[in-house]
Structure formats: C-alpha cells, structure tokens
N, C-alpha and C positions, 0 to 999 in steps of 0.2 A: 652630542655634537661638540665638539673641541672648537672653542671662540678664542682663545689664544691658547699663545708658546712661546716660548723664546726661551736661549738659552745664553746666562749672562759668564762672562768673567768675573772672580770672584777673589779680592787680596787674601794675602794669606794669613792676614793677623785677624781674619774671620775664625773662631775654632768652633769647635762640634756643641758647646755648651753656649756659646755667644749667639751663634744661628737657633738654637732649641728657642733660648730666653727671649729673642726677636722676635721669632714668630705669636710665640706665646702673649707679647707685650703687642703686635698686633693686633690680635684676636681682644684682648682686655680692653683696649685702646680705641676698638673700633664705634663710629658714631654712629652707627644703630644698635642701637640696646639689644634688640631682639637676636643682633647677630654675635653676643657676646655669651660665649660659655661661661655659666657660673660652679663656681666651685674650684677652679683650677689652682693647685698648690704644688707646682712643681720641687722637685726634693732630686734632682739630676737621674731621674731617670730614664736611660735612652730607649726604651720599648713601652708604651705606657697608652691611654688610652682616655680622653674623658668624655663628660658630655652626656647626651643619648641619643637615639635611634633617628629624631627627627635634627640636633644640631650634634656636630662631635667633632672634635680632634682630635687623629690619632699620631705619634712617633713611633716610627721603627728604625735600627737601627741596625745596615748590612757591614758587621765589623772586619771581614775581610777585605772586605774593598775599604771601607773609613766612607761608605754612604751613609746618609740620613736623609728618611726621606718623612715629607710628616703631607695630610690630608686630611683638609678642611671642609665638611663634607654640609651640605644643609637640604633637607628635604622639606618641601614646601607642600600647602596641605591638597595643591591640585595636580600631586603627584612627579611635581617638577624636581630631579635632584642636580643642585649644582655642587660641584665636586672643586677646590682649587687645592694645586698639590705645589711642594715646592722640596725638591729632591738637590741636595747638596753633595757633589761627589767631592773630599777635604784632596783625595789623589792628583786630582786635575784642576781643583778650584775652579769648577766650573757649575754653575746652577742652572737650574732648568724650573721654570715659572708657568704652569698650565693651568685653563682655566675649561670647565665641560661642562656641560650640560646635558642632560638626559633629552633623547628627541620626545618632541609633543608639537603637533600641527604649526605653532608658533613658532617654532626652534627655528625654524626658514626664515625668518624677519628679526635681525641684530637691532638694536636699539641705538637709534643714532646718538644716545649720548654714552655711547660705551668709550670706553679708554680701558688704558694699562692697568695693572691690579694697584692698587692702592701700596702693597708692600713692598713694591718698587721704589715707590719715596724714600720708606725704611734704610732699603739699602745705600741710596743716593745721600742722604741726611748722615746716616754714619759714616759714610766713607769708606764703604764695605766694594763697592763697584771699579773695577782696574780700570784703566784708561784703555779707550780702542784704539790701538796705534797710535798713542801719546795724543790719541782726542779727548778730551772729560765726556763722562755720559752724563745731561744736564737733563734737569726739565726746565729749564729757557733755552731759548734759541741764542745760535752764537754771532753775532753781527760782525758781519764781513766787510769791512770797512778796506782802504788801502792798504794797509800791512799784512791784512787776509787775504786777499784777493789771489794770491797764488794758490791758495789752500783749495779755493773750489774751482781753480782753473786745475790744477793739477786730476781734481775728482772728473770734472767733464773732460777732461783730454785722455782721461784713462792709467794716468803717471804713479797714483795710489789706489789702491783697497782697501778700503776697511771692512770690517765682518759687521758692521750694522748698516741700512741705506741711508743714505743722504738725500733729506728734503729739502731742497732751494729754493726758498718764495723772493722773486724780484717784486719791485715797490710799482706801482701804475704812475701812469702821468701826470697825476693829481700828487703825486708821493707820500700815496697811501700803500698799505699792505693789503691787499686782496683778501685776508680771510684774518681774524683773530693768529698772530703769530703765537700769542702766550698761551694760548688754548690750544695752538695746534702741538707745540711743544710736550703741556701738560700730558696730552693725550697720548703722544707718543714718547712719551719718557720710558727709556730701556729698549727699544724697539729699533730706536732712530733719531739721525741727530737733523736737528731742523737748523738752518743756517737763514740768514735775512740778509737783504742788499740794506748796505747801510742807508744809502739813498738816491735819488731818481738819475736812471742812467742821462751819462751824456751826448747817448747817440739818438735826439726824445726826435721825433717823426715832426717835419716843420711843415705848418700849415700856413700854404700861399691863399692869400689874403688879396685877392684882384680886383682892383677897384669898378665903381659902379658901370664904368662905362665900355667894360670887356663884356664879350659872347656871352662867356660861360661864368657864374659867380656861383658855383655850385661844387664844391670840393670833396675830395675821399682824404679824411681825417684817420683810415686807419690804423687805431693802434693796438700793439702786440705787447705792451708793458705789462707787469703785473701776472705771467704765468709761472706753475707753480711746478717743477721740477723734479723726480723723483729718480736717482742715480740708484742701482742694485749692485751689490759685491760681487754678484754671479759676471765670472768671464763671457763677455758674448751675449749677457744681458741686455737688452736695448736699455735707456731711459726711456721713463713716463712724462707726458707732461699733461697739465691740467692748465684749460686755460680759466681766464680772469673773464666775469662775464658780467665785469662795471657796476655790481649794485655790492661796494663795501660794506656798508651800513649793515647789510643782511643778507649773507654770503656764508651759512651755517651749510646748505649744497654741496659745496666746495669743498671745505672743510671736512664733512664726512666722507667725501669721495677717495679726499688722500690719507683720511685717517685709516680707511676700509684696503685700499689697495696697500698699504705698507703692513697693515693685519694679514691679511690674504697672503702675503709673501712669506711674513714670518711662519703663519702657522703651518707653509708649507715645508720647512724644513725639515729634513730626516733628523729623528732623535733615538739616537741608541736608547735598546731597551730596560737597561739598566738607569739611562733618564726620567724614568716615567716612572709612577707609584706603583702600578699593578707587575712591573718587570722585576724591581726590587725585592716584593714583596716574594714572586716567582721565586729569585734565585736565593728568598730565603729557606723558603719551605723545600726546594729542593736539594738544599746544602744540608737541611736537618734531614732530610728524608735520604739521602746517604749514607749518612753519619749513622740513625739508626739500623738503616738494612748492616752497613757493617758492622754495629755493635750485635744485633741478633743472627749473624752468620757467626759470629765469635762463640755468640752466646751457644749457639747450635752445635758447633764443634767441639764446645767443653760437655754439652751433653751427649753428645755421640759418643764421646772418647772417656767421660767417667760409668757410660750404661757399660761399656764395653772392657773396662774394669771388672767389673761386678763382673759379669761373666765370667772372667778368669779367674776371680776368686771365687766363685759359686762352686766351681770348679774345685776347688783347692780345700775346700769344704774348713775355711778358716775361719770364724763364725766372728772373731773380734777387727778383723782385717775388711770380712762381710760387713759389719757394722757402721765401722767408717768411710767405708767406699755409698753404702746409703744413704748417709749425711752429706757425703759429696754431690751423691746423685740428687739429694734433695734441695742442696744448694743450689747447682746448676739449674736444674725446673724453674727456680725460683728468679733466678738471672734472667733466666732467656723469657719467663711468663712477662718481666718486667719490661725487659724492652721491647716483647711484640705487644705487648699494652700501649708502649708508650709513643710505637709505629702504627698503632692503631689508631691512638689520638692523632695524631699527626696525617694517616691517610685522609680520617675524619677532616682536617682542617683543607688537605688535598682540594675534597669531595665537595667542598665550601665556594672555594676558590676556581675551582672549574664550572659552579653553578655561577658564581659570579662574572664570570668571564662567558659564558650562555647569554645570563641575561644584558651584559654588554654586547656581544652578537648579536642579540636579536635585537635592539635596542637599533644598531644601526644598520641591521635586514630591514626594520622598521621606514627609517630615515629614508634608505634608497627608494624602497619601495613608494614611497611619499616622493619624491625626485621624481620616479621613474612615469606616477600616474600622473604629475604636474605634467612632466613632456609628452605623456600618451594622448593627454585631453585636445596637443593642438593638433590639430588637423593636417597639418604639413612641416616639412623642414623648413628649417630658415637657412638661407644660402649664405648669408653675409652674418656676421655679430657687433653689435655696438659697439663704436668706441667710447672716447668720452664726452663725445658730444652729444648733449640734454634735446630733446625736443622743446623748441619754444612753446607751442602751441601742440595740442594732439596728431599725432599722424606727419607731422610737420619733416622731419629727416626721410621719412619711409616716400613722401612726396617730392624732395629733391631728388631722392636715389630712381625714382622715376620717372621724373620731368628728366634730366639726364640722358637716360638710357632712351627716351624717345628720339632726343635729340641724335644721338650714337646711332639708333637704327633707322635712321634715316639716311645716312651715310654709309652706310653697310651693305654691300653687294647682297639686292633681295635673296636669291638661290644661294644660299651658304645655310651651314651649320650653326657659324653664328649669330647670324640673323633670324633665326630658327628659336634661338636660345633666348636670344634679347629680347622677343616679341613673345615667346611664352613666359616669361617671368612677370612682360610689363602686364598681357592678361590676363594673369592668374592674383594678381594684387592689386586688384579693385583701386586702379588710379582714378582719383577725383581730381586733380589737376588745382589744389588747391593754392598752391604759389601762383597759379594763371590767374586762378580768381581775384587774389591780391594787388598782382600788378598790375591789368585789367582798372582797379579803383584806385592805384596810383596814377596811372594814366589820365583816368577820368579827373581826378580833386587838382593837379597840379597843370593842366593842358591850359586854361588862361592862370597860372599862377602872377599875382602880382603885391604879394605880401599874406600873412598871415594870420587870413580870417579865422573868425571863430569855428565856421565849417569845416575850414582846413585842417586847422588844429583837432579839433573831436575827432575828422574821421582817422588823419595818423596815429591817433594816441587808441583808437578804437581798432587798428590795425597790430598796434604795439611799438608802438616808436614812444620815446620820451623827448620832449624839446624843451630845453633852457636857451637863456640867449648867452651871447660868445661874442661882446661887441656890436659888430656892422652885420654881425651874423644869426642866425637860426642854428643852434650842435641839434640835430634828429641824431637820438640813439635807438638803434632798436634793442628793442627787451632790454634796455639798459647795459650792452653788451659793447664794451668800448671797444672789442675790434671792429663793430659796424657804427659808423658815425657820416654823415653827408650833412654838409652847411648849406644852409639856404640864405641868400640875400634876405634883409629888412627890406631892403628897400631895389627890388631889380627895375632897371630901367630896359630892359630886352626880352623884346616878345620871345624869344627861346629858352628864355632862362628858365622856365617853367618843364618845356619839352625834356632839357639838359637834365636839369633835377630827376625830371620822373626816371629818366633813362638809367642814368647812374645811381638811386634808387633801387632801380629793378636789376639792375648788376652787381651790385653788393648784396643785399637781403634774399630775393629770390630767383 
C-alpha cells in the first residue's frame, strides 16, 4: 500500500556520488538502532547491495538515462514489509521519494503521527532542494505578514501556481493558531508550503453588548477566524478548507486531517515509470536482456557461417584448411554457449522479477479485496459522503441531514417523485430526532431563565456547551467550536430573555 510520494526538484550541484553518500549517511545516521545497516563501506560503487533479507539497501545504477535508484527495504517479523525508495533521475534533477507498505488488515489505518520521510530534512539541511517558483521549501511555516500578503492573495485569486499546495492557517479571535503551525509544517515538509497569518484579522466580528434593560440580551457571536486552507496546483481544483473547532490547546484532529488530505493528493500524482524502483529496475534487465539476445544472434551467425565453411572445405578434402576451420567452429560454439549462458542468467533474473511483481499483484488483489469485503459488509449505499465536518456527538450530522429533509418534505407537493424520494431516504435511516430531543431540554432549562444556576450550567455543559464568563456576559460555546457561541446575560432583567436564549440557541446548534 503506497503511504507517500512526491516528487522533488533537485539543484544540480547534487551529483550521482553526493546523493549515494546522503542516503547512505541517512541510513547510519538514523535514530533507531535497529533500523541501521551494519557493515556498510562504501568504495563508489553504483550497483551494490548490503545488509540482509530481513533489513538491506540496495543501489542500482540506470547509466543511460544518469538514474539512480536505491531501496531501503525492512521486513518486520509479522510479516509486514516496508519498502522506502528514493530514485534520482541527474537528466531532469528531479527525485521522486516513495514510501509502501505491504497490505496486512492494518494497512487500512495510517498512523496519525505519520509525516514526511525523515530524508527530506537531508535534502532541506544541504541545500540540495530548488526553489518552487522562487518559494523555498521549508520545514517552518512562512509568516505572511504585510509585505507578503500579495503572495497568498495572488495564490487564492488564482494569479500563480506553484507545483506543491499551499496551506494557509488564519489565527482565531483569541490570536491564536488553531492547530500546532511548527508541527503542521514539520509534517509537511516537501509536500507543501504552510503559510501563517501574521496576526488577528482586522475585519474580527463585533459583539453588540445591549444593555440590561433591552428585549433581547442574548447575542450570535459567530465566528469564522482560525480556518485552515488548502490551495492545489491542479487547474480547476477547488480549495479545501478545514474549519477551527475552538479547543487550541488540543486540536491534534485537525491537524491530521490536513496533514491526511495534502498526503492523499500527493500520493495521487502520476509518476513515470522510470520514477519508481521496480520501473528502473525493468528497464535495466530489459536493456541487458537486448544486449545479449543481440550478442547471441551475432554469436549464432558466426556459427552458421564458420559450420558452413567446414562444409566447403570437407569438400575440398584440404585436411590443414579442415583443421583450422574446426578451431574456428570450436571457437564459435564456445561464443555463442557463453552468451546463451549468460542470457540464461539473465532470463533467470527475468523469471525473479516477474515472481516479484506477482507477489506485488497479489499483494494489492489482496488490499482491494479487503476494500471490496469492508463495502460488501454494509447493508446499503450511502447517497451522500462526508465532508469535513466531525460529528459532535455520535449520529449527530446523519441527524441534522434528517431533521432537514423532514423539514423540505413537508413543503414538497405530496404526489411527486420527490417527495417519494425525500420520505424514503428519511424511512430507511432510522431517524431518532435526536437534535429535537436537545432543544426540547434547552427549551425546558432556559424557559424561566434568570441567571446561571448550577442546574443550568450542568445541564448545558451535559449537552456540550462550554461557558466561561465575557464580562456582563455568559460566551456558551458548543463543543468548544467558536463558530457556535450565544451570550447569556449575568444578570437579565426580561422575562424573555430566557425564551430569546433558548430560541437562538436552538438556531445555531440544532
């Protein structure tokens, strides 16, 4: 199962013997012990191999084209093999960085602290990595401050492309960052450039503050600061966006979400086969496997044509002429046995590599087939697919998308087709009306509201609302998600204020 890809630009004062010793000084370098080959003594050679069966690195070297490709390979003892290859074409200076995994039931669940390969730093540290359209590929984020601010208006207006995507995290209300920006950077280093608002916009949502002795003392503090941005090079690609769902502190969620979707993108890229280790390897075995069919077709026509000698001297009955024409013919035999010997070796290596490429076949016959029983197990299609909106609570989005649609077919001319439609979807997915049941107990807790009893408080906070105070005010957030925020007076003097609350409450959240 392929967990990354990408394929980098590559300076040209990288040479074929500086990328060898990189890798190599990786591998030595690397902070688990276990994952470090011992023995390795390299002496510049570009085909080479060390290691053994359960850890190895191997270099090969496609000298026609100026590839090198080398495969970092480890197999673990419950069968798991991870492969990471790193194929430098010097023609194009361009590299290509894959990372695979053999399928096993777990291979479906990524680990949320996956990131970029480690030897991306390498190349970031030396100064081996081009600029993307005169952008640096960092692993910190680049702070957009005034002088920048054309840079990612230019990205959101469409006016550049770059070949990697652009992450834009705005700061929230509080003029905080919504997720770790140095982590999100780290993670995406090579991938993508993470860009930061320097600081809190100036268009921030102003909350009317009405004094005690108005109607209504109960406010929609809406806000939308703090979402997180995901621009693609692809023409006609929409942007992503993720929103900010208010709990900074611990927002690791988030985080993986846009780490996950900027992976997901990458590894969808097409990559010529000559990018990839096992293509390479292809067009080595095939370029030698030319080479000797033409050397043993050579070889074959000097023995056709020295047997056919002999004949005319057999002929000629010249016994010293005889002599040396059988030396010839003994030569020849001798040619041609060598190189179908040595096309033999060679189909042999063939016959290896087509077993290899089998058991990668079946490996991801395997995988699908695993996909295919996940989707057979459910019962029905799904009509719709998640965005990126989380469920607060279980069943929680599947329950608006129904409360909704009741709404809608009640308005829908009965005898229609789509009324037909609306009303079998809402029967066939076991609505529990679970938003009713919520606001039904906001109803109830807030109906003589007159400040903020302890009953009051347990049952909102038992619902999922978080309340701190904000002055003369009550901030209720739910699930701590700052686009949902309602102020409650301390202190209301209006028997509606209660009413007002629950209402605009029940309009916001459910």
């Amino acid at each position: 199962m392929l967990l990354f890809s990408t394929i980098l630009d590559i300076d040209k004062k990288m040479k074929e013997d500086d990328f060898i010793r990189l890798v190599i000084e990786w591998n030595q370098n690397n902070t688990y012990e276990e994952n470090v080959i011992q023995g390795i003594q390299w002496n510049g050679e570009r085909n080479v191999r060390y290691g053994d069966k359960g850890l190895s690195l191997a270099i090969e070297e496609y000298r026609s084209e100026r590839i090198i490709a080398v495969r970092y390979e480890k197999r673990e003892d419950n069968g798991v093999i991870w492969d990471t290859d790193y194929v430098m074409n010097f023609k194009q200076s361009k590299m290509t960085v894959r990372l695979d995994r053999s399928y096993t039931p777990d291979a479906l669940d990524r680990k949320s602290e996956f990131s970029t390969p480690y030897f991306i730093n390498y190349l970031i540290d030396r100064g081996y990595l081009k600029d993307d359209h005169k952008l640096p590929i960092k692993k910190e984020p680049i702070v957009i401050d005034e002088k920048k601010k054309e840079l990612i208006d230019n990205v959101i207006n469409k006016k550049v492309t770059y070949n990697l995507p652009i992450v834009y995290v705005s700061k929230t209300n509080d003029d905080k960052y919504p997720v770790d920006v140095e982590e999100l950077s780290y993670k995406l280093k090579g991938v993508a450039h993470v860009m930061i608002e320097e600081g809190k916009s100036t268009d921030e949502t102003t909350e009317e503050q009405g004094d005690d002795t108005n109607e209504v003392q109960c406010d929609d503090t809406n806000e939308n600061k703090g979402a997180i941005d995901i621009y693609y090079p692809l023409q006609g690609s929409e942007p992503r966006r993720f929103f900010y769902k208010g709990d900074v502190e611990n927002n690791s969620a988030l985080l993986k979400k846009v780490v996950e979707s900027v992976i997901k993108y990458s590894n969808a890229q097409m990559v010529d086969a000559l990018f990839t280790w096992q293509g390479v390897n292809n067009a080595l075995l095939r370029d030698k496997l030319n080479s000797q069919k033409k050397n043993r077709d050579k070889a074959e026509e000097s023995l056709k044509a020295a047997q056919e000698e002999l004949k005319k001297l057999q002929d000629s009955q010249n016994e010293e002429e005889a002599r040396i024409r059988e030396k010839a013919i003994e030569d020849a035999n001798a040619q041609s046995k060598e190189y179908i010997d040595a096309f033999t070796e060679d189909f042999k290596k063939l016959e290896e590599q087509v077993k290899e490429l089998t058991n990668v076949n079946e490996s991801l016959l395997s995988e699908n087939q695993g996909l295919k029983t996940k989707l057979d197990s459910q019962d029905a299609v799904p009509v719709l697919y998640m965005g990126a909106e989380d469920d607060f609570y279980p069943g929680e989005i599947k329950d608006l998308i129904l409360s909704s649609l009741i709404e809608v077919a009640n308005g829908i001319e009965s005898k229609s087709r789509r009324a037909d439609v609306v009303r079998d979807i809402i029967e066939n997915n076991n609505y529990q009306k679970l938003s009713d049941t919520k606001a039904d107990t906001v109803k109830s807790i807030l109906r003589n509201y007159d400040g903020m009893s302890k009953k009051t408080r347990q049952t909102l906070e038992e619902l999922g609302f978080e309340i701190t105070e904000d002055g003369k005010h009550y901030k209720v957030t739910y699930y701590g998600d700052g686009r949902y925020q309602i102020s409650f007076s301390k202190t209301p003097s209006d028997v509606r204020t209660g009413k007002n609350c629950a209402q605009q409450t029940i309009n916001t959240v459910f």
